[in-house]
TIRO-2110 file (N, C-alpha, C; in Angstrom, 1 decimal):
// TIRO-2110
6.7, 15.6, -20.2, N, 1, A
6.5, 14.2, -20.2, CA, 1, A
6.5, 13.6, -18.8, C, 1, A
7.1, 13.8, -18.2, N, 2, A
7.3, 13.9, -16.7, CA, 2, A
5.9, 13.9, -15.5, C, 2, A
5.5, 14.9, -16.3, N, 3, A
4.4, 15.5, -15.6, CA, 3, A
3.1, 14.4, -16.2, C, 3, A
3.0, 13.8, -17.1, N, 4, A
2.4, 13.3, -18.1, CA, 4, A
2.5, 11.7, -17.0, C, 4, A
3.4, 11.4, -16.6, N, 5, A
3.5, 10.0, -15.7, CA, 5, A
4.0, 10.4, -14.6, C, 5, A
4.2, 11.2, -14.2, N, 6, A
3.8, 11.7, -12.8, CA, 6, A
2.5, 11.3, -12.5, C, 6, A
1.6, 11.8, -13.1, N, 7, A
0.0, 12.1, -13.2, CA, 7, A
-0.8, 10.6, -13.2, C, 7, A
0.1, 10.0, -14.7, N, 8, A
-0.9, 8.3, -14.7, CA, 8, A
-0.1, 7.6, -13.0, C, 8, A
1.2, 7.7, -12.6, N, 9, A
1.2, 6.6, -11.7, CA, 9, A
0.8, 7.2, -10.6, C, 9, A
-0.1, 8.8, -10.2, N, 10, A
-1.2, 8.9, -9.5, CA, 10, A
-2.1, 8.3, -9.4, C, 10, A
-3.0, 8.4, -10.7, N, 11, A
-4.1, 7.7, -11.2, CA, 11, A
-4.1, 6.4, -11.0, C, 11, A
-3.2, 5.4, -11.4, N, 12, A
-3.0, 4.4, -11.2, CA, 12, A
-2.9, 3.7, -9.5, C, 12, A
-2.2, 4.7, -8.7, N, 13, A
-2.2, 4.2, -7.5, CA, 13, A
-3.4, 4.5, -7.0, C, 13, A
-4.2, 5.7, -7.5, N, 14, A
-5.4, 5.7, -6.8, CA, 14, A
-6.5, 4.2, -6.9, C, 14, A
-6.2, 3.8, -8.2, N, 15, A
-7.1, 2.6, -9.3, CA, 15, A
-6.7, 1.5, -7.9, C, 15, A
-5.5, 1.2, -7.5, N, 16, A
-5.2, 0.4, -7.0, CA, 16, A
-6.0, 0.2, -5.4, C, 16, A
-5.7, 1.4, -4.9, N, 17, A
-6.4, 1.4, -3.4, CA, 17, A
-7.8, 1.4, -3.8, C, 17, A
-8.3, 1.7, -4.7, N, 18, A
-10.0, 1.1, -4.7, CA, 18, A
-10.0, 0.1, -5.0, C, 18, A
-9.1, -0.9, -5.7, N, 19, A
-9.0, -2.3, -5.7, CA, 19, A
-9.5, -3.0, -4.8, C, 19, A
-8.1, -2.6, -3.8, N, 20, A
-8.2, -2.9, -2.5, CA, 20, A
-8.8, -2.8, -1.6, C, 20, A
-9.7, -1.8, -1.9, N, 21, A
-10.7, -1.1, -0.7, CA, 21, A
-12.1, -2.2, -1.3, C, 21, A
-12.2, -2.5, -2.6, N, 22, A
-13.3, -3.5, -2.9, CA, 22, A
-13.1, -4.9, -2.1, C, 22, A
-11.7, -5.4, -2.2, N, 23, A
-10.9, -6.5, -1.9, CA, 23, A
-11.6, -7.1, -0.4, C, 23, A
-11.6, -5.3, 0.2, N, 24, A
-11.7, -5.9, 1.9, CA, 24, A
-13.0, -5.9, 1.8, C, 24, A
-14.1, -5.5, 1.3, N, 25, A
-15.6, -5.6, 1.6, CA, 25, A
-16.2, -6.9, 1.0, C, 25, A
-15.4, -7.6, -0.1, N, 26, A
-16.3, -8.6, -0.5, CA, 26, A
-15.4, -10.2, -0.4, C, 26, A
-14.0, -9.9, 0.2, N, 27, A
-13.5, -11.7, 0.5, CA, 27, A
-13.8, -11.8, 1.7, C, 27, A
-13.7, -13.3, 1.9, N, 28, A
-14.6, -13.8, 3.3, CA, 28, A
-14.3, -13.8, 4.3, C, 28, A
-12.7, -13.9, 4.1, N, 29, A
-12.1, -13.8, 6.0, CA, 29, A
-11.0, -13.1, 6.1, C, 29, A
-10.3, -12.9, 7.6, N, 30, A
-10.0, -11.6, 7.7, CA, 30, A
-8.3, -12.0, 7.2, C, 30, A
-8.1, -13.3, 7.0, N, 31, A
-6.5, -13.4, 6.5, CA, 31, A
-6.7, -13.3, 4.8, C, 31, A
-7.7, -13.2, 4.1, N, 32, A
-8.0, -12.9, 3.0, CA, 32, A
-7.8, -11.1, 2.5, C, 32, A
-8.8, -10.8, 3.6, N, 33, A
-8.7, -9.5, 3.6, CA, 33, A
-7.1, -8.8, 3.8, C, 33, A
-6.9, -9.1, 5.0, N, 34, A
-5.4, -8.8, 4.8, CA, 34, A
-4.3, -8.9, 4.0, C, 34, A
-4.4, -9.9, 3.4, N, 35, A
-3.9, -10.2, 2.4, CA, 35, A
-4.1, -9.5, 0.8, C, 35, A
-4.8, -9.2, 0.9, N, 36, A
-5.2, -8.1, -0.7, CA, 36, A
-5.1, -6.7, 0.3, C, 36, A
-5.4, -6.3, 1.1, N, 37, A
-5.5, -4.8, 2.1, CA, 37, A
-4.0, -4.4, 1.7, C, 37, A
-3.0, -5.5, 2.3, N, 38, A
-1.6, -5.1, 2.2, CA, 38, A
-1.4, -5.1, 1.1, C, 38, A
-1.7, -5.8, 0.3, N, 39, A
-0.6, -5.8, -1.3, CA, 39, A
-1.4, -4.6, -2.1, C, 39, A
-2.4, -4.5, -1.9, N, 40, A
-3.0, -3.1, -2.5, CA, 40, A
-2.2, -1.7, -1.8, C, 40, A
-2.3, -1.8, -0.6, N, 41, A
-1.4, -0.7, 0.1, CA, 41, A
-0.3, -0.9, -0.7, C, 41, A
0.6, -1.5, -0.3, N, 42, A
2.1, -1.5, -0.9, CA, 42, A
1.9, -0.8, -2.1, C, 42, A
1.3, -1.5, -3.2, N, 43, A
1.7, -1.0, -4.5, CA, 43, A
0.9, 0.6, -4.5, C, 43, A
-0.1, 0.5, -4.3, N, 44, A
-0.5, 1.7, -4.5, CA, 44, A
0.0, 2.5, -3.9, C, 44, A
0.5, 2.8, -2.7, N, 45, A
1.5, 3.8, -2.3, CA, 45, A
2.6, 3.6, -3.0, C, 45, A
3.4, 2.7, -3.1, N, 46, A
4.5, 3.0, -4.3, CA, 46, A
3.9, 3.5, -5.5, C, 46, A
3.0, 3.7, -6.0, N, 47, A
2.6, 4.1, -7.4, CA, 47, A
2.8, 5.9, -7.2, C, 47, A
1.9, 5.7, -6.0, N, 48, A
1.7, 7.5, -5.4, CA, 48, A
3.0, 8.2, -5.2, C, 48, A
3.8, 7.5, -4.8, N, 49, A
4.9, 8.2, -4.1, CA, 49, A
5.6, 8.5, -5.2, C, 49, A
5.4, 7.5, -6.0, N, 50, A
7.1, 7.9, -7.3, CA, 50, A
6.2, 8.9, -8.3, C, 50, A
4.9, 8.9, -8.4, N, 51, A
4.0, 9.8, -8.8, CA, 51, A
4.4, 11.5, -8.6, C, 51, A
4.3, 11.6, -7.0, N, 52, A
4.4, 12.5, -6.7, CA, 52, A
6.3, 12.6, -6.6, C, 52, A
7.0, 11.9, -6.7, N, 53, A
8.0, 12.2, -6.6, CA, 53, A
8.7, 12.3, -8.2, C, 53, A
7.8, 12.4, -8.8, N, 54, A
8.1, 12.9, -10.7, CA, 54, A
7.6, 14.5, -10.8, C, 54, A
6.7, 14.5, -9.3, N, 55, A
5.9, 15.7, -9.7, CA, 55, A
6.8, 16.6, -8.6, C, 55, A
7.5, 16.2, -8.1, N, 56, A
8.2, 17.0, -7.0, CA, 56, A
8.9, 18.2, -7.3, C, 56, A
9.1, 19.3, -6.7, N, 57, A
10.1, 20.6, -7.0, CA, 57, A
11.6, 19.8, -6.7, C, 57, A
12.3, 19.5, -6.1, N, 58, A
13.1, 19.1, -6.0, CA, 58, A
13.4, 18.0, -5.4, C, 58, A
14.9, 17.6, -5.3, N, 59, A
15.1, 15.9, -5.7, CA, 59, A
15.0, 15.6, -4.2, C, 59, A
15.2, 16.4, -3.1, N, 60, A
15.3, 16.0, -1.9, CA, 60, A
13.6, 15.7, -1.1, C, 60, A
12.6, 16.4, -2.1, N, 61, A
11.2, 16.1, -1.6, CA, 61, A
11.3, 14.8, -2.1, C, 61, A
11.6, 14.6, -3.6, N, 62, A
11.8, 13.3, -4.0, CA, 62, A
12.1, 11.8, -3.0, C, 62, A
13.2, 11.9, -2.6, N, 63, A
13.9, 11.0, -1.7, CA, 63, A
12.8, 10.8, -0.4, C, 63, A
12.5, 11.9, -0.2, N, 64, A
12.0, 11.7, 1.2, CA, 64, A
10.5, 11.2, 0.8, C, 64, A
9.7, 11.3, 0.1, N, 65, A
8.8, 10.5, -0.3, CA, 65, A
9.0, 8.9, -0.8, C, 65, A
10.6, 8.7, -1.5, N, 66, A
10.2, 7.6, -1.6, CA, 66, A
11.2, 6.3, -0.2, C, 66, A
11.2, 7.5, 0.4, N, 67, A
11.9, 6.5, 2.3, CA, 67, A
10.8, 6.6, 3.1, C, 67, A
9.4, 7.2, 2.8, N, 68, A
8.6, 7.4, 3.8, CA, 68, A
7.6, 6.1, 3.0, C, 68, A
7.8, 5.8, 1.3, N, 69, A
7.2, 4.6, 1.1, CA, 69, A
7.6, 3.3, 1.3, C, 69, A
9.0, 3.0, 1.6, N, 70, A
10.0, 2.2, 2.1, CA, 70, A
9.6, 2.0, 3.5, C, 70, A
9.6, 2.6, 4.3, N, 71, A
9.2, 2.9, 5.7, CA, 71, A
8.1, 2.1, 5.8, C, 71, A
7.1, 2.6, 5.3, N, 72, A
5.5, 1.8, 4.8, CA, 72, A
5.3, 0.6, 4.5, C, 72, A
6.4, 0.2, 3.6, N, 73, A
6.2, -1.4, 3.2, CA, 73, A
7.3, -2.3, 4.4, C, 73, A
7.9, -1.8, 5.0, N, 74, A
8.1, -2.7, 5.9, CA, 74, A
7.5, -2.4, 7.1, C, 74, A
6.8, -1.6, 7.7, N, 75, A
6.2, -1.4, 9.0, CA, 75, A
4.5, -2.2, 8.2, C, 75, A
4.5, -2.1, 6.7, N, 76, A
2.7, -2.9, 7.0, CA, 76, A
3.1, -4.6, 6.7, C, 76, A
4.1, -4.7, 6.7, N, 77, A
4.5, -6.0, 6.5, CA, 77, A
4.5, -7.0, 8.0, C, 77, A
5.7, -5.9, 8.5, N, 78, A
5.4, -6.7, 10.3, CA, 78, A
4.0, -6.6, 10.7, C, 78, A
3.1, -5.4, 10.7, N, 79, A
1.9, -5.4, 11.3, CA, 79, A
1.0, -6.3, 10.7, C, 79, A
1.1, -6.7, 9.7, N, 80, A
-0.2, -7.7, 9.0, CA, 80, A
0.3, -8.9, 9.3, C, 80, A
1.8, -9.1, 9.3, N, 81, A
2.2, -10.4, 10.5, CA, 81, A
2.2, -11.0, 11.8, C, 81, A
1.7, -9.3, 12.6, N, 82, A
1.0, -9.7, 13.5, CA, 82, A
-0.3, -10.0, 14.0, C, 82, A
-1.2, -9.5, 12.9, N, 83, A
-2.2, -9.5, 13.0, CA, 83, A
-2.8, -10.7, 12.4, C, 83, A
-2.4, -11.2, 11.4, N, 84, A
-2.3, -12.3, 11.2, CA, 84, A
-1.9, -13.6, 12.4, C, 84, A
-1.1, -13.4, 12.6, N, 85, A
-0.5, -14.4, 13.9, CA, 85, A
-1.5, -13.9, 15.1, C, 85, A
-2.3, -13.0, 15.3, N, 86, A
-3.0, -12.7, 16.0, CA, 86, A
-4.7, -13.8, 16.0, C, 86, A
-4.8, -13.6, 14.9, N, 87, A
-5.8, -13.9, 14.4, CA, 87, A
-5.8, -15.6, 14.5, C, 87, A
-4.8, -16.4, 14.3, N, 88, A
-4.7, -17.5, 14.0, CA, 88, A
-4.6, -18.4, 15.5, C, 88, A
-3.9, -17.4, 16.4, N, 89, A
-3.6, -17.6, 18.0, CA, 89, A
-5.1, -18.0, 18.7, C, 89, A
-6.0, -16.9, 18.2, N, 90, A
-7.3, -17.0, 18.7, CA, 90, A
-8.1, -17.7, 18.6, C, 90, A
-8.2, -18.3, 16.8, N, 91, A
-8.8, -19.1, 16.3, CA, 91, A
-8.4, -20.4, 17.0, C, 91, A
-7.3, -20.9, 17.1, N, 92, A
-6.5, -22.2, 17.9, CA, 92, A
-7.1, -22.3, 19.1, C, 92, A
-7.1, -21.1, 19.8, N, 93, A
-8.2, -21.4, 21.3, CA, 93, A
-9.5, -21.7, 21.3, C, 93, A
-10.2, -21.6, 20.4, N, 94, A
-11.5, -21.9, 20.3, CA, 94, A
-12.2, -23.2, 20.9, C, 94, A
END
Protein backbone atom coordinates (compact mmCIF):
# COMPACT_ATOMS: atom_id res chain seq x y z
CA UNK A 1 0.00 0.00 0.00
CA UNK A 2 2.82 2.13 0.63
CA UNK A 3 4.37 1.61 -2.51
CA UNK A 4 0.87 2.18 -4.16
CA UNK A 5 1.14 6.18 -2.78
CA UNK A 6 4.50 6.38 -2.81
CA UNK A 7 3.99 6.15 -6.58
CA UNK A 8 0.61 8.46 -6.96
CA UNK A 9 2.30 11.44 -4.87
CA UNK A 10 5.18 10.88 -7.59
CA UNK A 11 2.77 11.17 -10.22
CA UNK A 12 1.09 13.79 -8.80
CA UNK A 13 4.13 15.93 -8.15
CA UNK A 14 5.14 15.33 -11.49
CA UNK A 15 1.27 16.63 -12.68
CA UNK A 16 2.13 19.61 -10.71
CA UNK A 17 5.52 20.80 -12.18
CA UNK A 18 3.91 20.63 -15.63
CA UNK A 19 1.30 22.80 -14.15
CA UNK A 20 3.71 24.98 -13.47
CA UNK A 21 5.92 24.68 -16.22
CA UNK A 22 2.53 25.71 -18.47
CA UNK A 23 1.99 28.54 -15.78
CA UNK A 24 5.29 30.19 -16.83
CA UNK A 25 4.90 30.09 -20.70
CA UNK A 26 1.40 31.43 -20.97
CA UNK A 27 0.77 34.31 -17.87
CA UNK A 28 1.84 37.70 -18.80
CA UNK A 29 4.39 39.04 -16.48
CA UNK A 30 7.23 38.06 -14.73
CA UNK A 31 5.53 38.64 -10.99
CA UNK A 32 2.80 36.35 -12.34
CA UNK A 33 5.09 33.99 -13.47
CA UNK A 34 6.84 33.78 -10.38
CA UNK A 35 4.23 33.51 -8.58
CA UNK A 36 2.71 30.14 -10.00
CA UNK A 37 6.74 28.95 -10.84
CA UNK A 38 7.09 29.01 -6.93
CA UNK A 39 3.94 27.54 -5.64
CA UNK A 40 4.15 24.79 -8.26
CA UNK A 41 7.82 24.19 -7.08
CA UNK A 42 6.91 24.10 -3.47
CA UNK A 43 4.12 21.64 -3.82
CA UNK A 44 5.37 19.57 -6.28
CA UNK A 45 8.58 18.92 -4.61
CA UNK A 46 6.83 18.30 -1.54
CA UNK A 47 4.70 15.77 -3.33
CA UNK A 48 8.04 14.13 -4.71
CA UNK A 49 9.88 14.05 -1.67
CA UNK A 50 7.29 12.36 0.70
CA UNK A 51 6.83 10.16 -2.55
CA UNK A 52 10.08 9.08 -2.63
CA UNK A 53 10.36 9.10 1.05
CA UNK A 54 7.32 6.27 1.24
CA UNK A 55 9.47 4.64 -1.33
CA UNK A 56 12.71 4.92 0.71
CA UNK A 57 14.91 1.84 2.16
CA UNK A 58 15.21 3.45 5.19
CA UNK A 59 13.90 6.13 7.59
CA UNK A 60 17.09 8.14 7.54
CA UNK A 61 16.95 8.51 3.52
CA UNK A 62 13.51 9.39 4.56
CA UNK A 63 14.31 12.45 6.75
CA UNK A 64 16.95 13.61 4.63
CA UNK A 65 14.71 14.00 1.73
CA UNK A 66 12.17 15.52 3.54
CA UNK A 67 14.99 18.55 5.10
CA UNK A 68 16.34 18.87 1.65
CA UNK A 69 12.41 19.79 0.79
CA UNK A 70 12.23 22.16 3.74
CA UNK A 71 15.55 23.63 2.72
CA UNK A 72 13.82 24.23 -0.77
CA UNK A 73 10.78 25.92 0.37
CA UNK A 74 12.49 28.37 2.23
CA UNK A 75 15.60 29.17 0.07
CA UNK A 76 12.71 29.59 -3.10
CA UNK A 77 10.79 31.69 -0.93
CA UNK A 78 13.61 34.37 -0.15
CA UNK A 79 14.83 34.11 -3.81
CA UNK A 80 11.41 34.85 -5.50
CA UNK A 81 11.44 37.72 -2.94
CA UNK A 82 14.23 38.98 -4.35
CA UNK A 83 13.55 38.71 -7.52
CA UNK A 84 10.54 40.07 -7.23
CA UNK A 85 11.79 43.23 -5.27
CA UNK A 86 14.21 43.15 -8.06
CA UNK A 87 11.91 43.46 -10.65
CA UNK A 88 9.74 46.08 -9.06
CA UNK A 89 13.09 48.28 -8.24
CA UNK A 90 13.54 48.47 -11.96
CA UNK A 91 10.29 49.02 -13.08
CA UNK A 92 10.15 52.29 -10.55
CA UNK A 93 13.28 53.61 -12.46
CA UNK A 94 11.76 53.66 -15.65
Amino acid sequence: MTDLLGWGLLFGGSGIFIVGSIGLWRLPDLLCRLHALTKADNLGLGLVASGLALLAADAFTAIKLLLIWLLILVTSAAVSQFIARQALTKECRK
